[in-house]
FILO-160438 format. One record per residue (C-alpha): x negated, y negated, z negated. Coordinates in steps of 0.5 Angstrom, whole numbers, plus 500, padded with zeros to 3 digits. Last residue first. Layout:
N
<kekol <X, Y, Z>>
...
END
This chain:
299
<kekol <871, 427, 778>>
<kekol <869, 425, 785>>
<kekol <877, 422, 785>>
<kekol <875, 418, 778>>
<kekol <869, 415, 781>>
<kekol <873, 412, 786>>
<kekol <879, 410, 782>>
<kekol <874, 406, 777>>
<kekol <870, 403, 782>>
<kekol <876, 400, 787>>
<kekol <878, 398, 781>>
<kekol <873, 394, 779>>
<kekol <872, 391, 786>>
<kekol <879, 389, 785>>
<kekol <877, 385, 779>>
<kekol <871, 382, 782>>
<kekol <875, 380, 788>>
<kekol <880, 376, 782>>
<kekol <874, 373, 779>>
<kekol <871, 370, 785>>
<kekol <878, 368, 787>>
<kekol <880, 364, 780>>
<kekol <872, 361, 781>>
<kekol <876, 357, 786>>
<kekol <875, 356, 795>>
<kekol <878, 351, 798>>
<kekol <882, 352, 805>>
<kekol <876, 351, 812>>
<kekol <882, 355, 816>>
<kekol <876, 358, 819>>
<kekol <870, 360, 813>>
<kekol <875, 359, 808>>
<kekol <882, 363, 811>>
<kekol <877, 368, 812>>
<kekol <875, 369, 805>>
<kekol <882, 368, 803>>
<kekol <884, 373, 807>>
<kekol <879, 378, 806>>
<kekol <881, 378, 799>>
<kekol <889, 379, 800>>
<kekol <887, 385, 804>>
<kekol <882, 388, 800>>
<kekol <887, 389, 794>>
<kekol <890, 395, 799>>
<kekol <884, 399, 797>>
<kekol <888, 400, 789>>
<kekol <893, 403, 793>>
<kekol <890, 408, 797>>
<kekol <888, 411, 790>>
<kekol <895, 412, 789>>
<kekol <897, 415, 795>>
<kekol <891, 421, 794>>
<kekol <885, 421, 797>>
<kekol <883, 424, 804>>
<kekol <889, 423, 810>>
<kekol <888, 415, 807>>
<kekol <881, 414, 809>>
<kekol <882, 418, 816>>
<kekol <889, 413, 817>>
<kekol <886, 407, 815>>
<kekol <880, 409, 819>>
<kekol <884, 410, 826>>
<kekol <889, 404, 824>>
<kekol <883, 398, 823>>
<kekol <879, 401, 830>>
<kekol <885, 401, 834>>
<kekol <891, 396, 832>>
<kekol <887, 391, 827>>
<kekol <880, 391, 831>>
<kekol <881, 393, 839>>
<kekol <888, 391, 840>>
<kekol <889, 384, 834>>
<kekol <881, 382, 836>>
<kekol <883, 383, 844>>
<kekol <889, 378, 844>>
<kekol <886, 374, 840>>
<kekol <881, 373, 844>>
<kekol <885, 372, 850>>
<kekol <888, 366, 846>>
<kekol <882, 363, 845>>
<kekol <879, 364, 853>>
<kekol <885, 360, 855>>
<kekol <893, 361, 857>>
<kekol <896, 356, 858>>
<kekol <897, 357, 865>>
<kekol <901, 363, 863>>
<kekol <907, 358, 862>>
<kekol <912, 363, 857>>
<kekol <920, 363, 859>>
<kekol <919, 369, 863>>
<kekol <915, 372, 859>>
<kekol <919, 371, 853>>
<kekol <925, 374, 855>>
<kekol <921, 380, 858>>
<kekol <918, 382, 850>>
<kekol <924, 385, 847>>
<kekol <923, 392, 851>>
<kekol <916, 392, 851>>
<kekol <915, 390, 844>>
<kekol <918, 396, 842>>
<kekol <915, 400, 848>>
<kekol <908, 398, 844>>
<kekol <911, 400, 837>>
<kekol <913, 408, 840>>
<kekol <905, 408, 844>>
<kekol <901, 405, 838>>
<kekol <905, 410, 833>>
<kekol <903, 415, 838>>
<kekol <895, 413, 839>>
<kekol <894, 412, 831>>
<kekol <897, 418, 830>>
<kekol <893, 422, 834>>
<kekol <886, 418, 831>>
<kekol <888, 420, 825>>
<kekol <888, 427, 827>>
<kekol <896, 430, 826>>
<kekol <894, 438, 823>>
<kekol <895, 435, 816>>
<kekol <902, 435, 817>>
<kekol <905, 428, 817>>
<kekol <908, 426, 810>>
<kekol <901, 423, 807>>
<kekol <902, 418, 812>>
<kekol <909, 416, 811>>
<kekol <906, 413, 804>>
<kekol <901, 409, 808>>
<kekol <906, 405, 812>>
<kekol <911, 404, 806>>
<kekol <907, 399, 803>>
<kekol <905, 397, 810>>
<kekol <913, 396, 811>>
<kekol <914, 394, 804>>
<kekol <909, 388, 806>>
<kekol <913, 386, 812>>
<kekol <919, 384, 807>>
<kekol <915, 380, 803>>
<kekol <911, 376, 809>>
<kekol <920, 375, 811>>
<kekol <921, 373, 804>>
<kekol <915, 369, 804>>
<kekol <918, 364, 811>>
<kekol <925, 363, 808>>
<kekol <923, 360, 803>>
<kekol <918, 356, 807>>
<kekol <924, 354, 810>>
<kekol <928, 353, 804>>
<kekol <922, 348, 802>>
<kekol <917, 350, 798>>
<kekol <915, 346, 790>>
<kekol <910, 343, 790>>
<kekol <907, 343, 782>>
<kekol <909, 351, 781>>
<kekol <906, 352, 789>>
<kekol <899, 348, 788>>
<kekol <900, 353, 781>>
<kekol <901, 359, 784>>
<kekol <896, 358, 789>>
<kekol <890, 356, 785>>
<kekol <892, 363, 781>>
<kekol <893, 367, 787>>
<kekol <887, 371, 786>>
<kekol <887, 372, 779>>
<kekol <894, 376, 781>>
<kekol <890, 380, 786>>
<kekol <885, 381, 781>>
<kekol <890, 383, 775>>
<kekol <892, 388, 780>>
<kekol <886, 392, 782>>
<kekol <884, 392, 775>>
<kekol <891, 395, 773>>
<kekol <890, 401, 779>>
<kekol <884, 402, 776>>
<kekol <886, 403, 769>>
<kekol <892, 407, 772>>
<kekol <887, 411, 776>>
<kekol <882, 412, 770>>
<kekol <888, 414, 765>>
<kekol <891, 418, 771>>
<kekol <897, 417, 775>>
<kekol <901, 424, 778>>
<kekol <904, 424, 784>>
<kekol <910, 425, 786>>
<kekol <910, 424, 793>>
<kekol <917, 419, 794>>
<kekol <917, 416, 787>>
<kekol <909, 416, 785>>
<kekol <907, 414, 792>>
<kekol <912, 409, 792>>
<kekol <910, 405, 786>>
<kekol <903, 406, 788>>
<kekol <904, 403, 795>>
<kekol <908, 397, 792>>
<kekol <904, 395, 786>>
<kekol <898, 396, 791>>
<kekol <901, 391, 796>>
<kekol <903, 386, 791>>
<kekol <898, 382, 792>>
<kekol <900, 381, 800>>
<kekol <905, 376, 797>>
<kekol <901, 371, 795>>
<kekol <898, 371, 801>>
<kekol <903, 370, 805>>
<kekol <905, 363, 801>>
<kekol <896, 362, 802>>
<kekol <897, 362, 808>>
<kekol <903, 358, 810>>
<kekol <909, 360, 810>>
<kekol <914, 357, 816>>
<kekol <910, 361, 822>>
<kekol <907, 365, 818>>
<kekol <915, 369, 817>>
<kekol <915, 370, 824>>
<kekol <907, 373, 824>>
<kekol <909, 377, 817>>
<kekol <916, 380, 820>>
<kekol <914, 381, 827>>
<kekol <908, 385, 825>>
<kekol <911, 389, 820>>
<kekol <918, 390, 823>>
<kekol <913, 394, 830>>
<kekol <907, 397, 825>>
<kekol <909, 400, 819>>
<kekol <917, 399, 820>>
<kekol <918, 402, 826>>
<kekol <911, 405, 830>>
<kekol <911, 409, 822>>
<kekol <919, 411, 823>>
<kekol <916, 414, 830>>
<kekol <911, 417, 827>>
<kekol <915, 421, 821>>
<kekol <920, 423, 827>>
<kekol <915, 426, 831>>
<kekol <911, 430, 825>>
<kekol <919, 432, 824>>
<kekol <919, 434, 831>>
<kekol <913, 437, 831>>
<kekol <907, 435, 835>>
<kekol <904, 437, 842>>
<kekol <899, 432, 845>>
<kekol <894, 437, 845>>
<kekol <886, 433, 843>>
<kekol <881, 435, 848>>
<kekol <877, 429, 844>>
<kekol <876, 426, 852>>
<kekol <884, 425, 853>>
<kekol <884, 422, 846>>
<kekol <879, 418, 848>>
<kekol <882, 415, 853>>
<kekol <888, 414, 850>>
<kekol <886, 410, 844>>
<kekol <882, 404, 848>>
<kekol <887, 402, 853>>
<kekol <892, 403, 848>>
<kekol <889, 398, 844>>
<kekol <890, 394, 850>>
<kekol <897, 395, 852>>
<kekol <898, 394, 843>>
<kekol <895, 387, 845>>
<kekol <898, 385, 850>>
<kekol <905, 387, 847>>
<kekol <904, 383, 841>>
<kekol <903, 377, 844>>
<kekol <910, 378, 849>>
<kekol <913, 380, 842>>
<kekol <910, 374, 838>>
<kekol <910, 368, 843>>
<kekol <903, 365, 843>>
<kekol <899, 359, 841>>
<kekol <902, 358, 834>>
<kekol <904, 364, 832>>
<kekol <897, 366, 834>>
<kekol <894, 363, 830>>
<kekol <897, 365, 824>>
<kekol <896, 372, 825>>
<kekol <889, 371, 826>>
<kekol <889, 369, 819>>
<kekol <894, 375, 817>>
<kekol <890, 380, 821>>
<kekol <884, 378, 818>>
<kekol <887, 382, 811>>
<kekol <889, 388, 816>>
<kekol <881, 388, 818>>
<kekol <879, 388, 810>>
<kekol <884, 394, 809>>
<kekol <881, 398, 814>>
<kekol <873, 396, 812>>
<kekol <875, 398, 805>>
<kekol <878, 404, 807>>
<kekol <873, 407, 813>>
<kekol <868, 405, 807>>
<kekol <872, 408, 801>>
<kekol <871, 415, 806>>
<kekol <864, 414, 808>>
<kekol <862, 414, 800>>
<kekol <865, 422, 800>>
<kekol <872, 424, 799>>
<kekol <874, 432, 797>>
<kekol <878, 435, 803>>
<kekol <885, 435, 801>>
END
């Protein structure tokens, strides 16, 4: 594993903002769009973006078939269950319920790195890894108690448990990328899962189309089209895939509390959702670990 540098944290600060933005997003296009048609514009245009460059890097399309398979069980879980879990799921939780949820990526991808990879937690990784923690949960402190005085309806239930199945899928995401042989680039692996989870769509999409009016489609709803094909699929995926390649599965986790980070801040500049001291406090204890856990890989 090559030593990370600063640009590594970066590319998994940035990855992990965008996947946050992408619960936002999310959000609004359960309401404007049918989910697998949505979805397969977006995947269509990612690829339009990937393959290309792909082509022009020379990069040999040849993989393993082990490599293969660890790819398509990514496209499944990580991208296809993913996005069909969380934006169904946001179609009856709200924001701040899925938000809730998203804190408990890190939980999940270290609990995994340590019982599928083996690997060993530090004293300044755990303590990382518990900064991180406490501040996901010191974020979702005005939400747990909005929640504990307004209890969910059954449908809002039902919401949270698909936003929860879909976080043990991006959980699963991360430790699946350190199965794939080193030699698997990050921006090939990206180009394949994108490719395995577009025909997954495809398949499931035609329906939809057909009882879709395009006529209600805007600039709006384009964007959004575009921002979950350039940005969450491209760009978000590429860069969390090179972060993860370098650092340990365990010190990826403590990045994943970014997620619920962006998605309060997102859902206060666009949703207009109120904003505490508890989310102040909560991103600095997240910022915390990410400190303690980067420090602890230059050691």
């Amino acid at each position: 594993m090559n030593k990370p540098t600063f640009s590594t944290y970066m590319e998994l600060v940035i990855a992990t903002s965008i996947v946050g933005s992408s619960v936002v997003v999310g959000k609004l296009v359960v309401m404007r769009l049918p989910v697998f048609l949505s979805q397969s514009a977006s995947l269509a245009v990612a690829l339009l973006f990937l393959v290309p460059i792909v082509f022009i890097k020379k990069y040999s399309l040849r993989i393993s078939k082990r490599d293969a398979l660890i790819l398509f069980i990514q496209a499944l879980i990580g991208m296809f269950l993913f996005r069909v879990l969380m934006l169904y799921g946001l179609a009856y939780a709200s924001a701040s319920e899925s938000g809730i949820l998203t804190s408990l990526t890190p939980a999940i991808v270290a609990l995994l790195s340590y019982v599928l990879l083996r690997e060993k937690i530090t004293l300044r990784s755990g303590l990382g890894i518990a900064c991180s923690l406490i501040g996901v949960l010191a974020l979702q402190v005005p939400h747990i108690s909005a929640l504990w005085f307004n209890a969910p309806n059954a449908t809002s239930f039902i919401g949270m448990l698909l936003v929860l199945s879909a976080v043990f899928g991006e959980a699963a995401l991360t430790v699946l990328r350190k199965m794939l042989s080193s030699h698997v680039s990050s921006l090939l692996g990206t180009m394949y899962i994108t490719l395995f989870s577009f025909f997954m769509f495809l398949a499931c999409s035609f329906v939809e189309a057909q009882q879709f009016n395009f006529n209600h489609v805007g600039v709006g709803e384009m964007g959004l089209v575009l921002y979950y094909g350039i940005f969450v699929t491209a760009l978000g995926y590429v860069l969390w895939f090179r972060g993860v390649s370098r650092v340990p599965a365990s010190t990826a986790a403590v990045y994943t509390g970014c997620i619920p980070v962006s998605t309060l801040l997102l859902s206060y500049i666009i949703l207009r959702e109120s904003f505490s001291f508890a989310h102040l406090a909560g991103a600095g204890f997240v910022f915390l670990g990410i400190m303690l856990m980067s420090r602890s890989e230059r050691r």
